[in-house]
Structure formats: C-alpha cells, structure tokens
N, CA, C and O atoms as a DFTB+ gen file, in Angstrom:
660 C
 N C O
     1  1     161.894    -101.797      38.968
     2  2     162.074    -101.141      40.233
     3  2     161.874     -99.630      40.087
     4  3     161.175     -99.020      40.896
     5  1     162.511     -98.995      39.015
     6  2     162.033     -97.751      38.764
     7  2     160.804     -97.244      38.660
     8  3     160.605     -96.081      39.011
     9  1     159.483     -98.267      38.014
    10  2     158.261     -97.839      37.528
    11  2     157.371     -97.694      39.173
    12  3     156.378     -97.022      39.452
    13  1     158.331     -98.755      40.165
    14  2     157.571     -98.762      41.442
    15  2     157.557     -97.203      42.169
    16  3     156.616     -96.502      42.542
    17  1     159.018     -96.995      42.193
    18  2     159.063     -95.717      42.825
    19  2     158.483     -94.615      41.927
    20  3     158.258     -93.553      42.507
    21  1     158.264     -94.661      40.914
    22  2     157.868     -93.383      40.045
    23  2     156.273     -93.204      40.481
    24  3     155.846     -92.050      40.515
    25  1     155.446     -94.210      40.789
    26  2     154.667     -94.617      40.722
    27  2     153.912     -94.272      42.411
    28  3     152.708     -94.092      42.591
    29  1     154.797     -94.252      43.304
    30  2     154.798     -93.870      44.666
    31  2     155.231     -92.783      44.981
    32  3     155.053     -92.385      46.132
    33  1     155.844     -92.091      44.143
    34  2     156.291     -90.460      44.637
    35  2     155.290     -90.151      43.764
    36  3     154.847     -89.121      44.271
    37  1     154.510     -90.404      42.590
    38  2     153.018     -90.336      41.978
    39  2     152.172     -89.626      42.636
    40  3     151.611     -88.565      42.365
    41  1     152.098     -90.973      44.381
    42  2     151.042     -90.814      45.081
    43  2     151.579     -89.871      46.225
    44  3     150.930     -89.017      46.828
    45  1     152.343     -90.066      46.323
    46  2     152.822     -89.132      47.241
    47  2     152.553     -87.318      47.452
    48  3     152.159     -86.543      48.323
    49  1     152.955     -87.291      46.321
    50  2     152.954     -85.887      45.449
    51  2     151.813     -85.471      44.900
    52  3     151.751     -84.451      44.213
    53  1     150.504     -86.465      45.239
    54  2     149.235     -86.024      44.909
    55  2     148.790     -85.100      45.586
    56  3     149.330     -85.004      46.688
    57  1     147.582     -83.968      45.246
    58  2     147.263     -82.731      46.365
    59  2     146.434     -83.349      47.702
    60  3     146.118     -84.537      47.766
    61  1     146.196     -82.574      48.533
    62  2     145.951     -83.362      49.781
    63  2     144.519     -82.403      49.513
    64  3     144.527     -81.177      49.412
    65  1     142.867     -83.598      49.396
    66  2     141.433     -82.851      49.271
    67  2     140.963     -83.171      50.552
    68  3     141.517     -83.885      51.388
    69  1     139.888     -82.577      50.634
    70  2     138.911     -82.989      51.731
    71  2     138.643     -84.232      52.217
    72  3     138.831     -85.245      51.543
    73  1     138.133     -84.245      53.556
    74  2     138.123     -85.690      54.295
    75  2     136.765     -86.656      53.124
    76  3     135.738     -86.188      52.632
    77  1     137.195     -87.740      53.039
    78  2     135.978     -88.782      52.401
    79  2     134.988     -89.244      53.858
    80  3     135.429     -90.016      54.709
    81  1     133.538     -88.582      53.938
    82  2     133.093     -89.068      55.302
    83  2     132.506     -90.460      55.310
    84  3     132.015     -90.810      54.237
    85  1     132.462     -91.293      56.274
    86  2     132.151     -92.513      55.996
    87  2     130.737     -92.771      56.089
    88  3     130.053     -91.825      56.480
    89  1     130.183     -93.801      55.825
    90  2     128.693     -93.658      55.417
    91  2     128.184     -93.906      56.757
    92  3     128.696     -94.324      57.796
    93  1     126.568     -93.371      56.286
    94  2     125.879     -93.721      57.561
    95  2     125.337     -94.967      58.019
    96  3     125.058     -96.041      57.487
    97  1     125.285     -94.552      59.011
    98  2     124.830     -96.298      60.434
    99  2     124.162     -95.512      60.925
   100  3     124.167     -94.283      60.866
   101  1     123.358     -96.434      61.598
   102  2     122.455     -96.016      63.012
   103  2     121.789     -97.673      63.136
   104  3     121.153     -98.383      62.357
   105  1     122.175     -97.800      64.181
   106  2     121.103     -99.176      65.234
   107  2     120.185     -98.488      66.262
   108  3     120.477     -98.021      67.363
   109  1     119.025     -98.541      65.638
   110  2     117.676     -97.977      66.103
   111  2     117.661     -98.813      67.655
   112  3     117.147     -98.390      68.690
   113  1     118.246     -99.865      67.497
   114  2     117.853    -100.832      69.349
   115  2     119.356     -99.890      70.275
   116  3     119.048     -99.659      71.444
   117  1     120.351     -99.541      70.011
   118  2     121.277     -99.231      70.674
   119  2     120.992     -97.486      70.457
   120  3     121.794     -96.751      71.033
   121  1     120.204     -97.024      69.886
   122  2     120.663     -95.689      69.139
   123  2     121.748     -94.763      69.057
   124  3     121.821     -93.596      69.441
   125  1     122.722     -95.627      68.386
   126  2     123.944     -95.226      68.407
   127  2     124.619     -95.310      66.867
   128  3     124.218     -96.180      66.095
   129  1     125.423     -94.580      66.556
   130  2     125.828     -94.527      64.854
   131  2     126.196     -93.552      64.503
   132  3     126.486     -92.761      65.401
   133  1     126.346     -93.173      63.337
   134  2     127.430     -92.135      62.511
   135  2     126.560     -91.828      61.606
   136  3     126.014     -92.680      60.905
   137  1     126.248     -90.077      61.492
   138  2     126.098     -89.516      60.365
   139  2     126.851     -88.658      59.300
   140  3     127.274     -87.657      59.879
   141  1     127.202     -88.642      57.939
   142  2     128.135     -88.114      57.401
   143  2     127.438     -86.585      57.501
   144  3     126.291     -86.359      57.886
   145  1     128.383     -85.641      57.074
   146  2     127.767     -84.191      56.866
   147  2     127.349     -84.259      55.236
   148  3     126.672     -83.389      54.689
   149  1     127.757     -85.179      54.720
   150  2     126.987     -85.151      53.369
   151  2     125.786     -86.062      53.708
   152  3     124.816     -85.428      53.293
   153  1     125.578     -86.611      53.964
   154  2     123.899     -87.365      54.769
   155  2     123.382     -86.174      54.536
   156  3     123.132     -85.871      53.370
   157  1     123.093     -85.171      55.695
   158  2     122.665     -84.002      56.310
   159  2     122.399     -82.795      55.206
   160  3     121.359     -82.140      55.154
   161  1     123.672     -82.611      54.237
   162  2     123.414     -81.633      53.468
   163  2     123.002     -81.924      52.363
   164  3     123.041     -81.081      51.467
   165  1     122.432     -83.376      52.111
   166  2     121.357     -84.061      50.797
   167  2     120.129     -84.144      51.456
   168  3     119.225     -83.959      50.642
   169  1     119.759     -84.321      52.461
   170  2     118.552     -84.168      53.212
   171  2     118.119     -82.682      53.095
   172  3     117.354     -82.471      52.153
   173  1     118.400     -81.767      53.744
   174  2     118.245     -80.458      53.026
   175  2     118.741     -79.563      52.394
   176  3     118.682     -78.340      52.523
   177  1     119.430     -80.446      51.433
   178  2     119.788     -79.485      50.007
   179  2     120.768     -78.638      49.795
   180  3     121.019     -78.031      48.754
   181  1     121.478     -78.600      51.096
   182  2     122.219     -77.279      51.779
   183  2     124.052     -77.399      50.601
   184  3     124.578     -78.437      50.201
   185  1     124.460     -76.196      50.417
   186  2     125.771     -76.181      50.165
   187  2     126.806     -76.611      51.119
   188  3     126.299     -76.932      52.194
   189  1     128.229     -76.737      51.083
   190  2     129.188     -77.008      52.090
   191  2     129.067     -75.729      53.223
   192  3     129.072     -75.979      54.428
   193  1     128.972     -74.533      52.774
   194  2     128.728     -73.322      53.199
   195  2     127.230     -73.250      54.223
   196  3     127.048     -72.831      55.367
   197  1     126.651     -73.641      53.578
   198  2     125.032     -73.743      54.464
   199  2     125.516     -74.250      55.665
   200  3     125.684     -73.598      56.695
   201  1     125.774     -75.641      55.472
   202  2     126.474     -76.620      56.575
   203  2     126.886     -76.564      57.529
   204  3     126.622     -77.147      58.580
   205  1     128.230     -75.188      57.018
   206  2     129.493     -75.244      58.277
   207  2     128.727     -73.803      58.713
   208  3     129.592     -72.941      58.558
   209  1     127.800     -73.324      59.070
   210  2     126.822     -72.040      59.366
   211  2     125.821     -73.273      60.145
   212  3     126.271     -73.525      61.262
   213  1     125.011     -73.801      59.921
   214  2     123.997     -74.424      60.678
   215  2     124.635     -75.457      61.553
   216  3     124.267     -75.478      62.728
   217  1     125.466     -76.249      61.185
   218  2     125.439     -77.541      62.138
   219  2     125.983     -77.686      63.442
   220  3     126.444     -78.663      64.033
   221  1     125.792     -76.236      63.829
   222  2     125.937     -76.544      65.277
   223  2     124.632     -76.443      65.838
   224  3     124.390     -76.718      67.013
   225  1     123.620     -75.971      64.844
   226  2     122.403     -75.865      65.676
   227  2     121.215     -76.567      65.486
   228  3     120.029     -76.256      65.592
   229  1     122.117     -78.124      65.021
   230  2     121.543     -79.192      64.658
   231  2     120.727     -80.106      65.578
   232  3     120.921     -79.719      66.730
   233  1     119.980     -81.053      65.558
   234  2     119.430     -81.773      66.147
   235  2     118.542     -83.299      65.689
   236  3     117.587     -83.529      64.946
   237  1     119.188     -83.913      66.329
   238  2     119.466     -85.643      65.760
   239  2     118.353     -86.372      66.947
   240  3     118.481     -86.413      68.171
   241  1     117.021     -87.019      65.908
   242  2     116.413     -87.677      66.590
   243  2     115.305     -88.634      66.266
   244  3     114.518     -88.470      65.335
   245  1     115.299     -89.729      67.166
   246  2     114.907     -91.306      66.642
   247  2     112.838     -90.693      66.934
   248  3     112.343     -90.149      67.920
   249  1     112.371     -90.992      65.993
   250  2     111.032     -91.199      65.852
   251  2     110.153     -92.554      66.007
   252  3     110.308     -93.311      65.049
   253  1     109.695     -92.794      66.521
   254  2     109.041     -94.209      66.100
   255  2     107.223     -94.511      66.590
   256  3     106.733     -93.902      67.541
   257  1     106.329     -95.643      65.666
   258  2     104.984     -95.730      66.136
   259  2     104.748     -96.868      66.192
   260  3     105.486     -97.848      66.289
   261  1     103.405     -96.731      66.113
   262  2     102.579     -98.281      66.244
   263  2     101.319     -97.813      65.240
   264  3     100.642     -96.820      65.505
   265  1     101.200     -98.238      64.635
   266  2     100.230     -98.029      63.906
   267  2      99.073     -98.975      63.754
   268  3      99.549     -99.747      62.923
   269  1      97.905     -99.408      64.002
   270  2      96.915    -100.398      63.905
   271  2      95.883    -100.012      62.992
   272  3      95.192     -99.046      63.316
   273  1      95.684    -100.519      62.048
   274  2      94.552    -100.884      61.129
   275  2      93.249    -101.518      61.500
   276  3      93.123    -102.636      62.000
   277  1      92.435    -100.800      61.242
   278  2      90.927    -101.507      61.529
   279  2      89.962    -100.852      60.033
   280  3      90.011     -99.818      59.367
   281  1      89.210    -101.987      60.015
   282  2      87.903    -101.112      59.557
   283  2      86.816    -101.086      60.669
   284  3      86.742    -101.781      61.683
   285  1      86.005    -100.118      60.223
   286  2      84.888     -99.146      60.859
   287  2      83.862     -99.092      60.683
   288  3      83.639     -98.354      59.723
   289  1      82.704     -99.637      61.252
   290  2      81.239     -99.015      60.118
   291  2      80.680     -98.071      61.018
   292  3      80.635     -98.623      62.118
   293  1      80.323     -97.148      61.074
   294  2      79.103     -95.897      61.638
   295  2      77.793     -96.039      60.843
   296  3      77.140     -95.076      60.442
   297  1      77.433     -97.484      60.632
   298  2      75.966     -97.618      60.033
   299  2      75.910     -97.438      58.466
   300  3      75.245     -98.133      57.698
   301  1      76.963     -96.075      58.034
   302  2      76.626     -96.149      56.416
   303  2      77.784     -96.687      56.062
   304  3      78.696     -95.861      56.084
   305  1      78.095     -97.755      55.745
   306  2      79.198     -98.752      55.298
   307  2      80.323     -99.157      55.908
   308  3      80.364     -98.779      57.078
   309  1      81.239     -99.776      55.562
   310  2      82.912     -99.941      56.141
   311  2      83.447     -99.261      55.769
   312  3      83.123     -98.983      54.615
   313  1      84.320     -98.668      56.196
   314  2      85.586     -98.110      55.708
   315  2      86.827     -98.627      56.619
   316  3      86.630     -99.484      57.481
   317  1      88.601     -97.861      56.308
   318  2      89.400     -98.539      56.643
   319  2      89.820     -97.451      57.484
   320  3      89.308     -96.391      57.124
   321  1      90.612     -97.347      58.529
   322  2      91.142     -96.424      59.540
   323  2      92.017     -96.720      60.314
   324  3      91.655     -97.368      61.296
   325  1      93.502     -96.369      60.185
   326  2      94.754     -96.190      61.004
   327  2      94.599     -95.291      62.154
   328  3      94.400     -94.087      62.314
   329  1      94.773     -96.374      62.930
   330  2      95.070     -95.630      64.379
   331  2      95.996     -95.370      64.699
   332  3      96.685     -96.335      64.370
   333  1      96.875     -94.378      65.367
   334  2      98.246     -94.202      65.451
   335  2      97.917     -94.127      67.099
   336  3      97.384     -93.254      67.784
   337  1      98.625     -95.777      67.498
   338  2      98.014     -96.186      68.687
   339  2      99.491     -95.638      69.807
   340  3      99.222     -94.974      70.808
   341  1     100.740     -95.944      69.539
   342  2     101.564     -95.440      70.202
   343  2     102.861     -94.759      69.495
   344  3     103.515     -95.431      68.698
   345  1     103.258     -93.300      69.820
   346  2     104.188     -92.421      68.887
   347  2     105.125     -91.858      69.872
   348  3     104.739     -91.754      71.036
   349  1     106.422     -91.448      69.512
   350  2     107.182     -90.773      70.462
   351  2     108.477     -90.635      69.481
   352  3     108.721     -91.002      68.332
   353  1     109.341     -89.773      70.709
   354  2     110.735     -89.269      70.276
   355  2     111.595     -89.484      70.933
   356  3     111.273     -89.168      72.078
   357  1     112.823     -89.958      70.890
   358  2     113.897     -89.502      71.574
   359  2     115.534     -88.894      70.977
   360  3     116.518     -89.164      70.288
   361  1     114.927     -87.944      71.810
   362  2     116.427     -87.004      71.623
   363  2     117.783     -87.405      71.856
   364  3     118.346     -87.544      72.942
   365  1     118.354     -87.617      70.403
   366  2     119.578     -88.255      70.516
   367  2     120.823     -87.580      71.122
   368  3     120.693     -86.372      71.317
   369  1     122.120     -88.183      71.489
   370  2     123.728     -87.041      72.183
   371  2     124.198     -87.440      70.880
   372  3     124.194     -88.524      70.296
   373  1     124.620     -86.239      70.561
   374  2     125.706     -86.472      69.398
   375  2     127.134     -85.722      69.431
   376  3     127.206     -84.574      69.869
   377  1     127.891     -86.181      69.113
   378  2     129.139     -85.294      68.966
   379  2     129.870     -84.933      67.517
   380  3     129.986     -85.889      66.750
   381  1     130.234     -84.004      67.192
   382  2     130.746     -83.564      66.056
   383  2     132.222     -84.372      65.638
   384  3     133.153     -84.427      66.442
   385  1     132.276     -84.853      64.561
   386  2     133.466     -85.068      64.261
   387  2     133.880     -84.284      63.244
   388  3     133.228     -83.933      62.261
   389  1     135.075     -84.009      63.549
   390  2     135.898     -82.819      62.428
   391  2     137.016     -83.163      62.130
   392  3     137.890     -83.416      62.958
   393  1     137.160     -83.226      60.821
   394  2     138.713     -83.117      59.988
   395  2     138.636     -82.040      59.064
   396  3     137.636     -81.492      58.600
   397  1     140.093     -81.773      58.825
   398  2     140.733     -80.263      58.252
   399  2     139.412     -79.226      58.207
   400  3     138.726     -78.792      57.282
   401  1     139.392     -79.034      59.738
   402  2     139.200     -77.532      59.808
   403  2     137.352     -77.378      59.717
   404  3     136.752     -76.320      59.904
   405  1     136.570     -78.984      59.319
   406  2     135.283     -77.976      59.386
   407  2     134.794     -79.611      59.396
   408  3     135.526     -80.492      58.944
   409  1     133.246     -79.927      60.065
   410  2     132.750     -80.801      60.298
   411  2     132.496     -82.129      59.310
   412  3     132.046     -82.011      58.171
   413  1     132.775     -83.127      59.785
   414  2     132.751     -84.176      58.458
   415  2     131.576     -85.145      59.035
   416  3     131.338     -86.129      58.334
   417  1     130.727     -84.972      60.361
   418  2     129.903     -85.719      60.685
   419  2     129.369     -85.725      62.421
   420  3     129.773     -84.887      63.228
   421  1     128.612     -86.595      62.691
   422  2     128.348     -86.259      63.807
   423  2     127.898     -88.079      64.163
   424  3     127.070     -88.734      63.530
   425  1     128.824     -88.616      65.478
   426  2     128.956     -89.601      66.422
   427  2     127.557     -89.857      67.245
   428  3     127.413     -89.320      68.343
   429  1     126.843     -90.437      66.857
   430  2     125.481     -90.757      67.692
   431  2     125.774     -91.747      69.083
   432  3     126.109     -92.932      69.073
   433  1     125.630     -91.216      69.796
   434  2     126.189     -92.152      71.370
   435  2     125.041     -92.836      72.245
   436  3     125.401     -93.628      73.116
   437  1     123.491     -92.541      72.040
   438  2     122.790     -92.535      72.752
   439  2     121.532     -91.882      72.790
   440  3     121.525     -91.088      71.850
   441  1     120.418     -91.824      73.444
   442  2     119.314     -91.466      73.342
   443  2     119.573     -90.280      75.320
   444  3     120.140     -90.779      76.292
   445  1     119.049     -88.993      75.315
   446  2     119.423     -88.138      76.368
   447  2     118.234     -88.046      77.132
   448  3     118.212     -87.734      78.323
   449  1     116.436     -88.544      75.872
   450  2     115.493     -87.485      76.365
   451  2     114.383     -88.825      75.837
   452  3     114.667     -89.556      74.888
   453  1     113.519     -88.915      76.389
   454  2     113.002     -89.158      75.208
   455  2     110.623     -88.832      75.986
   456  3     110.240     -88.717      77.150
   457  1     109.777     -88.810      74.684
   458  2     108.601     -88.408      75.151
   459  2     108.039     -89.818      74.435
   460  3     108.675     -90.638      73.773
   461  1     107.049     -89.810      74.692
   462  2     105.514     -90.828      74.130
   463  2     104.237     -90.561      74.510
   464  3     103.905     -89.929      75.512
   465  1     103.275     -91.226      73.402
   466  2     101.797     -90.754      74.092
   467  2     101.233     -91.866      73.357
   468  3     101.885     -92.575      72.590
   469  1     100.048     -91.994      73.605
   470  2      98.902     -92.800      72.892
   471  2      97.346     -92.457      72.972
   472  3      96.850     -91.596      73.698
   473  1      96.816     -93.120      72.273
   474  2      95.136     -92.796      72.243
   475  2      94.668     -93.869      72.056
   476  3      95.218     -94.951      71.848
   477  1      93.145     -93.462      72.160
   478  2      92.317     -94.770      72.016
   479  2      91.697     -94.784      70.601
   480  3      91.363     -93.964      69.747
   481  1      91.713     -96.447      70.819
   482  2      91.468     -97.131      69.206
   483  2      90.296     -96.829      69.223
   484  3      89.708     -96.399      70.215
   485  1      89.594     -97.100      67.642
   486  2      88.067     -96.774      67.437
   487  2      87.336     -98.401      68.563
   488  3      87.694     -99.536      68.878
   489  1      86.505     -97.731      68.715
   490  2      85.697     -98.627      69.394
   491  2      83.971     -98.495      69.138
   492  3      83.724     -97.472      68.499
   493  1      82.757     -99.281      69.483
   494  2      81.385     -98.752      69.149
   495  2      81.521     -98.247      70.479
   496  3      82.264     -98.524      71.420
   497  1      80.049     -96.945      70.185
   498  2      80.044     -95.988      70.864
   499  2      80.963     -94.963      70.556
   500  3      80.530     -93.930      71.067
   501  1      81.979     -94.762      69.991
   502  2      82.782     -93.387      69.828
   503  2      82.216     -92.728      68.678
   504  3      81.533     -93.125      67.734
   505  1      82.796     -91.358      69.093
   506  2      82.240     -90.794      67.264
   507  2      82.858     -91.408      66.626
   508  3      83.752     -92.216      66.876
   509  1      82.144     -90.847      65.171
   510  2      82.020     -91.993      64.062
   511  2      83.793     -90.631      63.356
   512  3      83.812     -89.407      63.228
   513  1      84.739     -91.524      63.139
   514  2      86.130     -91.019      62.683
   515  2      85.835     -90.349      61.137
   516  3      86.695     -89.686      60.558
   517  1      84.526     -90.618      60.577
   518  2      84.822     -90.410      59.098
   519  2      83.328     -89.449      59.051
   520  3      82.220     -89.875      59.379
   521  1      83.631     -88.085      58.563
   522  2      82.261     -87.535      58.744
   523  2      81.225     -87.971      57.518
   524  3      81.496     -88.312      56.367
   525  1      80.180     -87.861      58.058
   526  2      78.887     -88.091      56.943
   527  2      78.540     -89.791      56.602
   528  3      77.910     -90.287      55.667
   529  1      79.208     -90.406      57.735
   530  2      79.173     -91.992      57.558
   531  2      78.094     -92.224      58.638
   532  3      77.594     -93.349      58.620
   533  1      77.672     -91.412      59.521
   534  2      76.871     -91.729      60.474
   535  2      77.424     -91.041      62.141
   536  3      78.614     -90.727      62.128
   537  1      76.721     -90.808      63.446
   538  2      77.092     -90.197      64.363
   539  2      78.261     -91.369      64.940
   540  3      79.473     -91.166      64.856
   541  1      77.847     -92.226      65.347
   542  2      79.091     -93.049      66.143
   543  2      79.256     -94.454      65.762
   544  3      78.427     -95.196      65.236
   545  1      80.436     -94.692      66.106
   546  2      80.825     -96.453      65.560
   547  2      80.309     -97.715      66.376
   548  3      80.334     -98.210      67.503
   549  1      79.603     -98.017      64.498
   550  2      79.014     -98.932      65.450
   551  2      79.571    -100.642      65.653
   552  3      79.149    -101.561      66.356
   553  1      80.685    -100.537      64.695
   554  2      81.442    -101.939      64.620
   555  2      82.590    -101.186      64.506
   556  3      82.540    -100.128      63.879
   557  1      84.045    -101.716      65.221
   558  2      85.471    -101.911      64.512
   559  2      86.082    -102.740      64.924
   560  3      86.040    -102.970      66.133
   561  1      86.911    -103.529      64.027
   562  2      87.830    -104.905      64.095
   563  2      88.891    -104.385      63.689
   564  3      89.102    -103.715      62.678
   565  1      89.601    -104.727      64.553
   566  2      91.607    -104.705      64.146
   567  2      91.983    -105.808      62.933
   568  3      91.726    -106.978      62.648
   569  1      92.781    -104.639      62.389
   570  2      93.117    -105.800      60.986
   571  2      94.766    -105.849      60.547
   572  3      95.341    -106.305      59.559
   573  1      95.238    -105.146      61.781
   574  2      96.624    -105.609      61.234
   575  2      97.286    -104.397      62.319
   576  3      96.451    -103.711      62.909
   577  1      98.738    -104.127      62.587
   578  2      99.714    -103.374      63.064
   579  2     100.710    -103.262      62.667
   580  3     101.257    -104.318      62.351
   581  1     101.259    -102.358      62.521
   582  2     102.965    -101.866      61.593
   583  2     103.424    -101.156      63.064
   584  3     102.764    -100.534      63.897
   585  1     104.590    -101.461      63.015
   586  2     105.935    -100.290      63.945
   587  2     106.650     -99.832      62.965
   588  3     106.719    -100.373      61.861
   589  1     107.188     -98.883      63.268
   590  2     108.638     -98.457      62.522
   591  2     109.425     -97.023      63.227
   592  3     109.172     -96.508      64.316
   593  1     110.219     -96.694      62.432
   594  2     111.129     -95.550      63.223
   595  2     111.917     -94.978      62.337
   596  3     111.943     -95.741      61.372
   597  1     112.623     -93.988      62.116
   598  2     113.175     -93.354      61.405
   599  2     113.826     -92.314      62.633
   600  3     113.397     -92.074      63.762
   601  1     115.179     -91.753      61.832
   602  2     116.564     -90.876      62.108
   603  2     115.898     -89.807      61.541
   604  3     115.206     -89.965      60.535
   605  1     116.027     -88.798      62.050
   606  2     115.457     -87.001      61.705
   607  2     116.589     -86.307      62.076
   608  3     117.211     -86.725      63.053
   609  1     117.043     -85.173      61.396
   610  2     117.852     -84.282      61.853
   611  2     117.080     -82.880      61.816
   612  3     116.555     -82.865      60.703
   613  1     116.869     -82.116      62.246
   614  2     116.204     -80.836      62.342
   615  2     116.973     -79.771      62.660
   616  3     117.755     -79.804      63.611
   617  1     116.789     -78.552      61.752
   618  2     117.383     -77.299      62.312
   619  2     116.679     -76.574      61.995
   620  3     115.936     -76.601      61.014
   621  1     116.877     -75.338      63.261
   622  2     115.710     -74.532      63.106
   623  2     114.352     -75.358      63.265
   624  3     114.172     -76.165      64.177
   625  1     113.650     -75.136      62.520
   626  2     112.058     -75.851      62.665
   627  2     111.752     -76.473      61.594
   628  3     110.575     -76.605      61.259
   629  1     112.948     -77.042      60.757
   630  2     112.803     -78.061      59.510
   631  2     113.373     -79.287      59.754
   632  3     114.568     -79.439      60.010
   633  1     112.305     -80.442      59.660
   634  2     112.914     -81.477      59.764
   635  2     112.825     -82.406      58.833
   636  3     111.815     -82.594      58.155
   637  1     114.181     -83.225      58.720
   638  2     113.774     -83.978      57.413
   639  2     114.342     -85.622      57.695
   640  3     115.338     -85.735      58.409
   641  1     113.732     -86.817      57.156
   642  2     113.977     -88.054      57.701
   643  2     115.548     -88.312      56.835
   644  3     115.940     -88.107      55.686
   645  1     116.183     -88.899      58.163
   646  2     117.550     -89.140      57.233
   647  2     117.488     -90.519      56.964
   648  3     117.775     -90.755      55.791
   649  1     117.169     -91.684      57.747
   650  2     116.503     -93.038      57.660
   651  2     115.313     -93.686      58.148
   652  3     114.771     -93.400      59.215
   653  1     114.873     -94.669      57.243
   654  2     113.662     -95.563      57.647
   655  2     114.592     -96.630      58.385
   656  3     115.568     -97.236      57.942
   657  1     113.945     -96.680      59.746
   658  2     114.543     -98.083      60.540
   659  2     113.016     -99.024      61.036
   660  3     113.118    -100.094      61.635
C-alpha cells in the first residue's frame, strides 16, 4: 500500500510540460480535421518561436486534379503527355486551438471558398505539345486518369503539402 501512494504523489509531483498535440486528420470528402502545430512547423522547418510569430497568418487549403494520360504523335513519333484536365482549390475555415498560452493546432471545419478550371485535351489538329516533333497532332488516345488532392498550409507566399489525400 505504501509503494502505491509513493508511486502517485511520484506522478503527481511531476513538472507540468507543454501540451502533447494530437495527430493529424483531414477527410478530404467532408474537409474537415485537425492539424497539429508540429505538422506545420516540420513542413517548414520553423522553430516553436517561428510558429507562435506566423500562425496567425496562416492559410489551410485542399488542392485537388484530374490528370489524363495520352500518347501523341505530331508525325515524328509517339510520345506520352499528361493533361491536367481539371485543377482547383478550396479555401479551408480553420480555428486555432490553444493550450498554455500559445497555439497547439488548428480545427479544420469546412471548405469557405473554393476556384476550378480546365483545358482541352490534346486532340488532331492542335499544336503539336512537344516542340520539334512536328507542327500539329496528328493522333492522341487517352491512356489512363489519376485524381488526387492534398492539404497545403501557406504563409506568406510559401506553400508546402502537409498531406497526400
């Protein structure tokens, strides 16, 4: 009975450190989730100090494309060519969460904004995408499509991917 209590005023009497932040989430279909401030300050490198100076002038946001594969001939051979058929952003709401005294993360709630665009795939008749292969295309076949998306946080005018979704 003694070793219990010795053992609990142990813990008791331990020093009280910084918050442990919990790891990151994000559901790319809800865009909603939790980023730690250590996420953020391994993404760019930053000290605790960097951190509690920038992260209010942070900015959290979902990327995503379409990407289609074709090859191409313009008369002097095949080659292979990604089209980046549909791309966009949306600007995530986030809210800061803070324990003792300085930010431990930021609450992803939602998407506020968001843009898109697209272009046209190679087709014959267009210029030829690859110079010195010939003036315009004269064959292209689709050979496959990828999506994907990724979490960005940006400050200032640096942005860096925090996840592949």
């Amino acid at each position: 009975m003694i070793l219990q209590l010795a053992v609990a005023g142990a813990v008791l009497a331990a020093p009280v450190t910084a918050p442990v932040t919990a790891p990151m989430t994000y559901d790319p279909h809800t865009m909603t989730g939790y980023v730690g401030q250590g996420d953020v300050r391994r993404a760019f490198g930053w000290a605790a100090a960097t951190l509690a100076t920038r992260a209010p002038g942070l900015a959290f946001n979902q990327e995503f494309w379409t990407d289609d594969s074709y090859t191409v001939s313009c008369g002097r051979g095949t080659f292979p060519v990604t089209h980046h058929r549909d791309f966009g952003r949306y600007w995530l709401t986030v809210k800061a969460v803070s324990g003792y005294g300085k930010v431990t993360g930021w609450r992803i709630t939602g998407a506020n904004a968001g843009i898109s665009g697209t272009s046209v795939a190679p087709a014959a008749g267009q210029p030829c995408p690859s110079p010195g292969r010939g003036k315009t295309v004269v064959r292209a076949a689709k050979t496959g499509t990828r999506t994907g998306c990724e979490l960005t946080v940006t400050s200032q005018d640096v942005r860096r991917r925090l996840l592949v979704c």
